[in-house]
N, C-alpha and C positions, 0 to 999 in steps of 0.2 A: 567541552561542556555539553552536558546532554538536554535535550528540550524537553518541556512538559506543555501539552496543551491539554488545556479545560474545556475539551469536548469531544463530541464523536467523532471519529474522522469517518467519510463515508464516501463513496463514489457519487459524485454528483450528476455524471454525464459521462458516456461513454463517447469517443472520439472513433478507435479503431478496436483491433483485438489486439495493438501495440501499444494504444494511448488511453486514458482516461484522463478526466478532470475532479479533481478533490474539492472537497469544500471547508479549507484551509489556503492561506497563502501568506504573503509579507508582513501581515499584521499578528499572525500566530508567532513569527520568529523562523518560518524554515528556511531552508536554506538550498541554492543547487545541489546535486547529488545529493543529500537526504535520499536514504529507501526505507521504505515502506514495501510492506506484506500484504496482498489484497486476499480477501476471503470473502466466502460466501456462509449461511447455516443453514445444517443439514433441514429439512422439514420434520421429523421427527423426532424427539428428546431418545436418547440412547437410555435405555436401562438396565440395569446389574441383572443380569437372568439370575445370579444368585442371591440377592438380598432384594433386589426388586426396586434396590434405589433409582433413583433418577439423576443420571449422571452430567443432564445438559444435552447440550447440542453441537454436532460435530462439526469442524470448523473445514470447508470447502478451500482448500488450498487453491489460488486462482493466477496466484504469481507472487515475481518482485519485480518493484519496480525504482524506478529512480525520478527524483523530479529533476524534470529540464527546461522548466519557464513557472514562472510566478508574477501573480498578480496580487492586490493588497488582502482578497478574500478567498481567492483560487489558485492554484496552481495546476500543470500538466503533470502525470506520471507516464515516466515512458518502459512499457515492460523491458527488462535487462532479458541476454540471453541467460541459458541456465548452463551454459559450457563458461565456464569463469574465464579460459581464455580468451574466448568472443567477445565480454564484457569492456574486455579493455578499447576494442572499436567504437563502443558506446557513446562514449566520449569523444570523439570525432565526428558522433552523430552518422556516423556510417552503417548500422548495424544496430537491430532492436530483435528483443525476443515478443514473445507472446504472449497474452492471458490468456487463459481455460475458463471461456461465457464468461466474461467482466457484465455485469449487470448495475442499475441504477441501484444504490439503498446498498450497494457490499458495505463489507466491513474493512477498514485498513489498520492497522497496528504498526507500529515504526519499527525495523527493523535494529532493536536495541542498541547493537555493536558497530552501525553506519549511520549514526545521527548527529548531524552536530547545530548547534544555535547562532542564529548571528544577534539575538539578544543580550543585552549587558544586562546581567545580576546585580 
């Protein structure tokens, strides 16, 4: 079952440059391991040099992360490595990867194909 939540998700708090804290948690529906995608945006809107549109704002890649403790309003995200066989140590909590500058106010999106709900529908 996939989750929907009705709000921003954002970094609340930065912990290390392995941890952050969300401002979501048990009361949203998520779940351990749930990942989530941190980002940052660029400062400048990108524009079409050929048409001169305005294409937005480029999305600062900053990691993934997985959650590994939850509270009713917060949870911890712990950045995963980005070697997929490392990842499996993650889970023993022996081994965490990194964010690239995790900052207060990012952006996080759920990592669509590793989300699951523990809300009943």
């Amino acid at each position: 079952m996939s989750i929907i939540i009705n709000k921003e998700i954002r970094v609340a708090h930065v912990l290390s440059s392995s941890q952050v804290v969300l401002n979501i948690g048990d009361c949203d529906g998520i779940s351990l391991n749930n990942e989530y995608i941190v980002y940052g945006l660029s400062k400048d809107a990108i524009i079409d040099p050929s048409t001169g549109e305005n294409l937005g704002y480029l999305e600062l890649y900053r990691g993934t992360g997985v959650v590994t403790y939850i509270q009713d309003t917060m949870c911890i995200l712990t950045a995963m490595p980005s070697n997929p066989l490392a990842r499996l140590q993650l889970v023993t909590g022996e081994l965490s990867g990194t964010f690239k500058n995790p900052q207060v106010g990012d952006y996080v999106k759920p990592n669509a194909t590793k989300i699951q709900s523990t809300k009943k529908s």
